[in-house]
C-alpha atoms as one frame of an Amber mdcrd trajectory, in Angstrom:
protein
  46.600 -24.883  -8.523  43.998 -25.785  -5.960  40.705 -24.068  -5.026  42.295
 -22.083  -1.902  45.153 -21.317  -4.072  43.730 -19.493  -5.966  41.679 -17.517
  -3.282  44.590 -16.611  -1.410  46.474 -15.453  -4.610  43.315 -12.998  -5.642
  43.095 -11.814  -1.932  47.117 -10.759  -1.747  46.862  -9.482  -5.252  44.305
  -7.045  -3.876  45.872  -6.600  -0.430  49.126  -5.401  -2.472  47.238  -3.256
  -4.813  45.636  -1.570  -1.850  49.398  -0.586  -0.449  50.073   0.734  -3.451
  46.728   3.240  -3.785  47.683   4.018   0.218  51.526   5.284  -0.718  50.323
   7.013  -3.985  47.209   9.211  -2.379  48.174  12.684  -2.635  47.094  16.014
  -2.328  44.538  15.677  -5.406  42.776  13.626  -2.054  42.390  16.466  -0.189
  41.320  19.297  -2.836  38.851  16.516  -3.388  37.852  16.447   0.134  37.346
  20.440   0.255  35.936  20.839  -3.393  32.919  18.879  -1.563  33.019  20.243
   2.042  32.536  23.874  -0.656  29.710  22.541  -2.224  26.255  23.623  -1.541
  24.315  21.344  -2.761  24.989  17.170  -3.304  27.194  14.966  -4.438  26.481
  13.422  -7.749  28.252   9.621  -7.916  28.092   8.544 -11.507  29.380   4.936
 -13.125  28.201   2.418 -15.625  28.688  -1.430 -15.395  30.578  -2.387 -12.085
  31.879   0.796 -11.656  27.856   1.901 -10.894  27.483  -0.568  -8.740  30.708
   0.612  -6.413  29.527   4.045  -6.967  26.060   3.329  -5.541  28.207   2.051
  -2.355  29.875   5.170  -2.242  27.377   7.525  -2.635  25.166   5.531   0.165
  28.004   5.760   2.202  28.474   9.182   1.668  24.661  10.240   2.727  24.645
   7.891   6.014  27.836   9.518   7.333  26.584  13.294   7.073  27.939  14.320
   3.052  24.709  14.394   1.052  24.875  12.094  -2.305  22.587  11.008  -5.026
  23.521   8.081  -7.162  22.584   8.997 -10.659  22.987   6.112 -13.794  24.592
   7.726 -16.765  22.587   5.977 -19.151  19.042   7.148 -17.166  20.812  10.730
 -17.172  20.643  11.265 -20.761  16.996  10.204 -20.943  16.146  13.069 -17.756
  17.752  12.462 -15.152  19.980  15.236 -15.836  17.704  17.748 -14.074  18.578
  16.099 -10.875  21.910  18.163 -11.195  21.983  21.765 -10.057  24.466  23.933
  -9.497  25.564  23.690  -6.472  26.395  20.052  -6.702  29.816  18.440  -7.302
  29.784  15.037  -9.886  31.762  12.160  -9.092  32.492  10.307 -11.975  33.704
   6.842 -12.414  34.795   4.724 -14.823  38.345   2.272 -14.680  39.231   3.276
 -18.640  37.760   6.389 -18.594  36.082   5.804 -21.421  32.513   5.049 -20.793
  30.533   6.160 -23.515  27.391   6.432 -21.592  29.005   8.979 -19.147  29.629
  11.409 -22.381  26.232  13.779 -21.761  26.998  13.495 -18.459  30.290  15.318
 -18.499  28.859  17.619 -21.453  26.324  18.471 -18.872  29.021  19.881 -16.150
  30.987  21.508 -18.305  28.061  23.551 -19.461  26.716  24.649 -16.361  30.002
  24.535 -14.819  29.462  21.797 -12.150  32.500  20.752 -10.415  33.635  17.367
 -11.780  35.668  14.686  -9.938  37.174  11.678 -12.156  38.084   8.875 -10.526
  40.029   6.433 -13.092  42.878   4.492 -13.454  43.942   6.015 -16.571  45.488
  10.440 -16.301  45.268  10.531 -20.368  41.216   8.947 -20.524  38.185  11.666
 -21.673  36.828  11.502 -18.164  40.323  12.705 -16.523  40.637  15.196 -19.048
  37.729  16.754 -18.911  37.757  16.651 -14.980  38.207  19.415 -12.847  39.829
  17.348 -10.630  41.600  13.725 -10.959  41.380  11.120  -8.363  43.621   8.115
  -9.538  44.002   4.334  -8.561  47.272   2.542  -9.704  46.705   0.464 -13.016
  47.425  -2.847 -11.616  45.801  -5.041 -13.935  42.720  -7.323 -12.746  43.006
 -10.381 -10.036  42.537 -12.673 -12.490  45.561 -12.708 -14.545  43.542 -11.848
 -18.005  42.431  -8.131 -17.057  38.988  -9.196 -18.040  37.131  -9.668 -14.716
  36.804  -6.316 -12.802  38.598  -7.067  -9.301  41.254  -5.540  -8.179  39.979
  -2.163 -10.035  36.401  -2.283  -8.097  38.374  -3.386  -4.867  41.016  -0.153
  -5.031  37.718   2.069  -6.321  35.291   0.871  -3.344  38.104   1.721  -1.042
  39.075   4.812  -2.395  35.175   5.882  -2.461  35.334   4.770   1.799  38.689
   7.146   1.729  36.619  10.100   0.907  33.385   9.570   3.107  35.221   8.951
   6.095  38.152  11.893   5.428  34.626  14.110   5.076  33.253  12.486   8.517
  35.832  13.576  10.047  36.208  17.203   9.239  32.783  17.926   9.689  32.917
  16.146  13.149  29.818  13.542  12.398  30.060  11.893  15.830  28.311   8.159
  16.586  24.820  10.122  17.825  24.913  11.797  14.360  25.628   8.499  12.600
  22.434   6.978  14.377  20.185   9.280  13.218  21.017   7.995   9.793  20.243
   4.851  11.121  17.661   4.075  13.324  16.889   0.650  12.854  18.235  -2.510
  12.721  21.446  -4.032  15.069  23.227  -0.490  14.165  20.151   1.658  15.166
  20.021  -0.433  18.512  23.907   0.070  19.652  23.282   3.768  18.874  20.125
   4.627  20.854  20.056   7.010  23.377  19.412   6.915  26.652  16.585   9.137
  26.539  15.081   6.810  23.581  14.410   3.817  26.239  14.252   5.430  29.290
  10.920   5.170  31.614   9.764   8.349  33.252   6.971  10.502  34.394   4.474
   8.146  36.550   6.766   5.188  36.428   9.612   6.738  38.528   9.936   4.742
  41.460  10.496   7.863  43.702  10.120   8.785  47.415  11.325  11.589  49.532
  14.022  11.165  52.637  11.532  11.039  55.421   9.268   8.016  53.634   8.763
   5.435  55.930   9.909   1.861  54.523   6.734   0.426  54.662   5.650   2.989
  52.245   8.940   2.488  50.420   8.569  -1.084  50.066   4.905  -0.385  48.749
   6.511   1.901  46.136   9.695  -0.059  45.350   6.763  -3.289  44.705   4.072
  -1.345  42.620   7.105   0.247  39.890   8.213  -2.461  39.068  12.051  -2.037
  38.953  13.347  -3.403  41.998  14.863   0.049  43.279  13.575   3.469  44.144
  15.173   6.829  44.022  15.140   9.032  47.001  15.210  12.582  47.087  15.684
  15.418  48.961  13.278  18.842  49.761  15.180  20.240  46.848  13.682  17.273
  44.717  17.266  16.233  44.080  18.727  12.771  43.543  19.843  12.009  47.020
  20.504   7.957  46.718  18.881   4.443  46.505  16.715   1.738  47.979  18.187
  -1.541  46.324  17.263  -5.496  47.218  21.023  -4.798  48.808  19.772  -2.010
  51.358  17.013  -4.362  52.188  18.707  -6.926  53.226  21.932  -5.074  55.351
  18.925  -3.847  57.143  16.684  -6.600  57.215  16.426  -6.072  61.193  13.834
  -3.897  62.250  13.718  -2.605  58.863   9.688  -1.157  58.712  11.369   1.462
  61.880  13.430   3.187  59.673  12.625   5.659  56.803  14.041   5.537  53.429
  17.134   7.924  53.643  18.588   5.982  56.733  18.540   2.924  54.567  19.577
   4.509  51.092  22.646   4.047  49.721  23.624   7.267  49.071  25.177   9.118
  45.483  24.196   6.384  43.112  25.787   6.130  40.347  23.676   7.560  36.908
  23.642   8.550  33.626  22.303  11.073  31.626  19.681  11.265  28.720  21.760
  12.006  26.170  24.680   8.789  26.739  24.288   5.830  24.290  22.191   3.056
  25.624  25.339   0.907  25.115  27.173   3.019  27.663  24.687   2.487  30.079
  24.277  -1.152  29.408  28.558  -1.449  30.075  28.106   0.509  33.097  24.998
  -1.505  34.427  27.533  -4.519  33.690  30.650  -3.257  35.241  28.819  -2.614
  38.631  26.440  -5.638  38.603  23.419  -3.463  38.752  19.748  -3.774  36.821
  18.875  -0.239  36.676  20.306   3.412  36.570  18.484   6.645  37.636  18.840
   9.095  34.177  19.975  12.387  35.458  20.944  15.525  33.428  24.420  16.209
  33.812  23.562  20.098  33.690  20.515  20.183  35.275  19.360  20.273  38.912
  20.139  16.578  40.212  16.170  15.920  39.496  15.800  12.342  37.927  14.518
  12.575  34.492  14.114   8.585  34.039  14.928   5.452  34.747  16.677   2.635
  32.470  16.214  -1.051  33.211  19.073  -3.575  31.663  15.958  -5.357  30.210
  15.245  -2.409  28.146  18.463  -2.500  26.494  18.531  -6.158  25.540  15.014
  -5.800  24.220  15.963  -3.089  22.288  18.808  -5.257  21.072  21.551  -3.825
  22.334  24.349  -5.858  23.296
């Protein structure tokens, strides 16, 4: 069998053994899902050997999408780390058999303080589901490579399972993208998910004039900002419209006669603070503009700011 053979057999074996976990999920998935919306406190992921290493996925997954999660090694948690647990905390355990020795205090621990206990195996009759309060089960399928030796298929069905949960949770406590980038401020992720408000100019650098400004002044303004537009309100201090290159040029005769709200185009378009920068950035594209005016949506039509298309890309969004 050749090389590719063999990758596309271990990739269907998996594919098929993630149908199977998707028609046998049952309600055990949602008391799971409330047990820890109830708790108070954490979630405690637990797993030894691969199964720790999906269940440190799963409980980082867990914190950056707004459920609070601790990854704890069993073997560490016999030796102290079982004072991380409190009460108000709900273990999930993992282990494909079941049968982890190194998970034993662990379990002993929650069943003395009474600690809500998840088990998340592939086997109902193991110590871990047993002892659990609650059984979370993936479909004993054997391994992807034919022996039942190499951990595959099992890791594949528990790393999914583990996503299952954290996004289930996402959604019923409403985590929108603004919450997510909290979690995640830097990096390509932090970048797509900063606000308006986060690269925004304002203050001194508003390129603003009022109705009656004569264009030379305008242009004197418009030159010294920086931004190749300026805002112009009116005596309310309100957002009234825009001087663009555009304006400039449909009124490039006798242009110095005229003040700025006769050239202005008038109700720009804006945005306000609180949009992602990656909305802005669209709408800057869509309408082949550089720059939009940031304007409260609930305010009083004063600009707040002023976002520049170059201060999206150098934040990196794209």
């Amino acid at each position: 069998m050749s090389l590719q053979a063999v990758g596309r057999r271990v990739i269907l074996d998996e594919a098929r053994a993630l149908d199977a976990l998707a028609e046998n999920l049952d309600d055990r998935f949602d008391a799971a899902v409330e047990m820890i919306l109830a708790a108070t406190g954490r979630v405690i992921v637990s797993g030894i050997g691969k199964s720790g290493h999906i269940g440190r996925k799963v409980a980082a997954t867990l914190a950056s999408t707004g459920t609070p999660a601790h990854f704890v090694h069993p073997a560490e948690a016999s030796h102290g780390d079982l004072g991380m647990l409190t009460r108000g905390d709900v273990v999930l355990a993992i282990s494909n058999s079941g049968e982890a020795p190194e998970l034993a205090n662990l379990l002993a621990f929650t069943r003395r303080f009474a600690i809500p206990l998840i088990g998340l195996s592939s086997r109902p009759d193991s110590t871990l589901m047993t002892q659990a309060d609650l059984q979370l089960q993936i479909p004993a399928l054997g391994e992807a490579c034919g022996a039942g030796i190499v951990p595959s298929i099992s890791t594949t069905l528990t790393l999914a399972l583990g996503d299952a949960l954290a996004i289930a949770l996402m959604e019923r406590r409403q985590f929108t993208p603004a919450d997510f980038r909290d979690f995640h401020p830097g990096g390509k992720l932090g970048a797509q998910l900063a606000r308006v408000r986060d690269l925004m100019h304002g203050g001194e650098a508003l390129p603003l004039v009022r109705r009656e400004t004569p264009m030379q002044e305008t242009l004197l303004v418009m030159t010294q900002k920086g931004f190749g537009v300026v805002g112009v309100t009116d005596s309310n201090g309100q957002l009234a419209g825009v001087v663009t290159d555009g304006d400039l040029r449909r009124h490039m005769a006798g242009l110095l006669d005229h003040s700025a709200g006769e050239v202005m185009t008038a109700d720009p378009c804006t945005i306000g603070p609180d949009a992602l920068a990656g909305e802005a950035l669209a709408e800057m594209n869509a309408r082949k503009i550089t720059c939009l005016f940031v304007v409260a949506p609930d305010g009083d039509g004063r600009a707040e700011g002023i976002l520049h298309i170059h201060d999206c890309l150098r934040a990196g969004v794209a």
